[in-house]
C-alpha positions as CSV (number, residue, x, y, z in Angstrom):
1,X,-2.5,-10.6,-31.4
2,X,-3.7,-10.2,-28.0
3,X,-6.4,-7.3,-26.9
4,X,-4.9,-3.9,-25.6
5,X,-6.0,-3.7,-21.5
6,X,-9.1,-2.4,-20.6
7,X,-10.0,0.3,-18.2
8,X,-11.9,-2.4,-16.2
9,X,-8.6,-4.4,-16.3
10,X,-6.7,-1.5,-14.9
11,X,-8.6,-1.2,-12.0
12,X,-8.2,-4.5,-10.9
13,X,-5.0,-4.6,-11.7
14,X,-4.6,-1.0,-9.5
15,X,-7.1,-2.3,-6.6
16,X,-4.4,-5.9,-6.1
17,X,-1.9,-3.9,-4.9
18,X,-3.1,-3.3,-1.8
19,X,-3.7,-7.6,-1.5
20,X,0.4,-7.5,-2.4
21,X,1.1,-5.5,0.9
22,X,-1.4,-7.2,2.6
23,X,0.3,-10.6,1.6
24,X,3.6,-9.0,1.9
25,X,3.0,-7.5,5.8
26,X,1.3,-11.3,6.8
27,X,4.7,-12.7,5.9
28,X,6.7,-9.7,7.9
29,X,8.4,-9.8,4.3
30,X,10.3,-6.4,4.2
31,X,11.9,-7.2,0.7
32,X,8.2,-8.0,-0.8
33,X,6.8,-4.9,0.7
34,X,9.3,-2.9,-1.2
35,X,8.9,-4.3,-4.3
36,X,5.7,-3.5,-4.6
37,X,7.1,0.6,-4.5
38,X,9.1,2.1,-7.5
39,X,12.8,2.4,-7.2
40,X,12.3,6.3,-6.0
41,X,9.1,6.0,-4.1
42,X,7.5,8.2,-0.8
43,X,6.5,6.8,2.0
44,X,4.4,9.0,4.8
45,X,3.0,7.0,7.8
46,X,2.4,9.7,10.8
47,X,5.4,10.7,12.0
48,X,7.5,9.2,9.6
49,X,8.6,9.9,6.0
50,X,10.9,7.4,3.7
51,X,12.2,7.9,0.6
52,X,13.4,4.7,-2.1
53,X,12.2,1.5,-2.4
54,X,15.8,0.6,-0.2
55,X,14.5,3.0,2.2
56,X,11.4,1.5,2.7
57,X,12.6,-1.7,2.5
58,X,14.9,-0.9,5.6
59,X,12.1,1.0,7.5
60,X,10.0,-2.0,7.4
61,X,12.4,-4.5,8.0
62,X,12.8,-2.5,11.4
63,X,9.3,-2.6,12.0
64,X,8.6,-5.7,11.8
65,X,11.3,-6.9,14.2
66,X,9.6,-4.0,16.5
67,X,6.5,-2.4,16.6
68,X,4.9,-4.0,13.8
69,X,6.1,-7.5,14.5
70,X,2.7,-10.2,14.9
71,X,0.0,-7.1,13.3
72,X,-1.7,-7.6,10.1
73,X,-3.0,-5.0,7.6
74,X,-6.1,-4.9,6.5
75,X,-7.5,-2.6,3.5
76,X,-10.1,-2.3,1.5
77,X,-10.1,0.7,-1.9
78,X,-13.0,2.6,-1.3
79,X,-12.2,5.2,-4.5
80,X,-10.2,4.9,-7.9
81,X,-9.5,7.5,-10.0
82,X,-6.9,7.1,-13.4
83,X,-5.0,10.9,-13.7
84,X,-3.5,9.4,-17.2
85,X,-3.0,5.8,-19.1
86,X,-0.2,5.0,-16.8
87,X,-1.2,7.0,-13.3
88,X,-3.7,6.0,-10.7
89,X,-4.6,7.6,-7.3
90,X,-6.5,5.1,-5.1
91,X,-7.8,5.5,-1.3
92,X,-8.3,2.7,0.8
93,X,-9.6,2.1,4.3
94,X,-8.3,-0.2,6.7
95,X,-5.7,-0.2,9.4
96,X,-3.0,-2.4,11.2
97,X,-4.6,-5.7,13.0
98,X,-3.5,-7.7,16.0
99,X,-4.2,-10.8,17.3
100,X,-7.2,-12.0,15.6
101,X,-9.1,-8.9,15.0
102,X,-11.0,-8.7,12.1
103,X,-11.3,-5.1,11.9
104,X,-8.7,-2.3,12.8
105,X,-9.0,-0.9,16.3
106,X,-10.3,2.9,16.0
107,X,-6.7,4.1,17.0
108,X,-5.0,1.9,14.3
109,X,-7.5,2.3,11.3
110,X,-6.3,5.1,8.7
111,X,-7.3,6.5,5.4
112,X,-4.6,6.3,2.7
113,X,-3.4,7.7,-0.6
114,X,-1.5,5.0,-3.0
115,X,-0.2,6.7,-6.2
116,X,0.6,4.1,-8.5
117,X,2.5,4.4,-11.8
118,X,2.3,1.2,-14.5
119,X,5.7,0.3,-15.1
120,X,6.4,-2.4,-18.1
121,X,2.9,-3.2,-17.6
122,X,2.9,-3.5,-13.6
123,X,1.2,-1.3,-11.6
124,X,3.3,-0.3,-8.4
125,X,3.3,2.6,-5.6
126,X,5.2,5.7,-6.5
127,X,3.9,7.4,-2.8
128,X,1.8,6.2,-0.5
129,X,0.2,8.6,3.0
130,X,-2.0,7.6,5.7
131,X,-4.0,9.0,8.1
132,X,-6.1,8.4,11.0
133,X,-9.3,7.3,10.3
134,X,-10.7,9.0,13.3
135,X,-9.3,12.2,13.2
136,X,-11.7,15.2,13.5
């Protein structure tokens, strides 16, 4: 019989998912990015809001043959706070890269919100909100 997870494996567990969008945005993988979401997931990015995993999944696709297409992401949690067993709210900092920054220029780096949910044991994003990281 194996061990029940602990609450130390739960937060690494919770603090990969950012590392699966940030593998999933290197590849300009629209289809990996959205799995990563729950089937009815929120997106808010300013100026946008998306709703389903096949809405995100569209949205990104389009941004990555736009807008988005070359950048990187780059995120780091910086809190991590379990509301239940099977909820999580984590904040990260970071920010979109391009060409071989390092570090997110002041007007790309945000401050974001992931909630996650565990479902059959996998941690995903149920919403996710960013915002400037330089906003007054």
């Amino acid at each position: 019989m194996s061990a029940s997870p602990t609450i130390t494996d739960d937060i690494t567990a919770v603090s990969e998912v950012p590392r699966r969008i940030i593998a999933a945005w290197a590849g300009n993988d629209a289809d990996a990015f959205a799995e990563v979401f729950t089937e009815d997931a929120t997106m808010v990015l300013p100026g946008v809001f998306v709703s389903g995993r096949d809405g995100i999944r569209g949205f990104m696709a389009g941004a990555y043959a736009g807008p988005y297409r070359g950048t990187r992401v780059a995120g780091e949690p910086i809190s991590v706070r379990f509301t239940g067993p099977d909820n999580a709210v984590l904040v990260t900092r970071g920010g979109v890269l391009v060409g071989d920054e390092t570090q997110p220029a002041p007007e790309r780096a945000v401050h974001a919100t992931w909630v996650l949910a565990k479902q059959d044991g996998r941690w995903l994003l149920t919403a996710y909100q960013n915002s400037p990281a330089n906003a007054v």
